[in-house]
N, C-alpha and C positions, 0 to 999 in steps of 0.2 A: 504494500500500500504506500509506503515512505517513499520507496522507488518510481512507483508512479507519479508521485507527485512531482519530486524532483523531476521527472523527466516532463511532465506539464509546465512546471516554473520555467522548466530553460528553454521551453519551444516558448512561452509565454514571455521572455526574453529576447530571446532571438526576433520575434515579434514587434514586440516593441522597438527596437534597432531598426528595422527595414521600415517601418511606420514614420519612423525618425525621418530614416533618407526620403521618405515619398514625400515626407510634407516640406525638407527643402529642396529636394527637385521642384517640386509645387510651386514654391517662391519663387525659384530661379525664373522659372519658366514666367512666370505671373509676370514677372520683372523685367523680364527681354520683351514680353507681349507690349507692356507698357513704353518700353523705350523704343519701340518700334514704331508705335504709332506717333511719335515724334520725331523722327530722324531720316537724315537723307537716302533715298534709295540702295546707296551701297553700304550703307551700312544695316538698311534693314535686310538684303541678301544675308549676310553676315550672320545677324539675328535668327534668320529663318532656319538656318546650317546647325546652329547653338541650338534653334530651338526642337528639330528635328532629331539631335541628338538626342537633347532631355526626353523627348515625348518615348524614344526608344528604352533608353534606360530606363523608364518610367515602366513602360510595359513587362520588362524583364524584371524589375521588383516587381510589380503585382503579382506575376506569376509563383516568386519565386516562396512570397510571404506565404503563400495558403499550402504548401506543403509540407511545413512541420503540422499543422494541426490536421491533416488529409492522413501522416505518418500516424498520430497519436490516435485517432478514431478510428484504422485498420484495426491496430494492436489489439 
């Protein structure tokens, strides 16, 4: 039972840490949207490149978050 727990706290952990990253991807992203609609053309290209990354990396945390708790409900 002690084991299991532990093993719930640390996906519940690990959890938390990716939640971290997404909400400041979140911002970054938030944050180039806004400087873009302010700025010259080539630097909104720029923007678009940056933001095309985050929306990437973004996706690849979401995925990445829901398989400790996908792990834990197998079990």
């Amino acid at each position: 039972m002690i084991n299991e727990l532990q093993i719930q706290l640390h996906a519940i952990q690990i959890e938390q840490k990716r939640l971290r990253e997404v909400e400041d991807v979140l911002r970054t992203m938030r944050s180039i949207a806004i400087e873009a609609t302010q700025c010259a053309d080539k630097r909104r290209l720029q923007l678009n490149e940056q933001f095309q990354e985050l929306q990437a990396h973004l996706a690849y945390l979401e995925r990445e978050k829901q398989e400790p708790f996908q792990q834990i409900t197998t079990n």
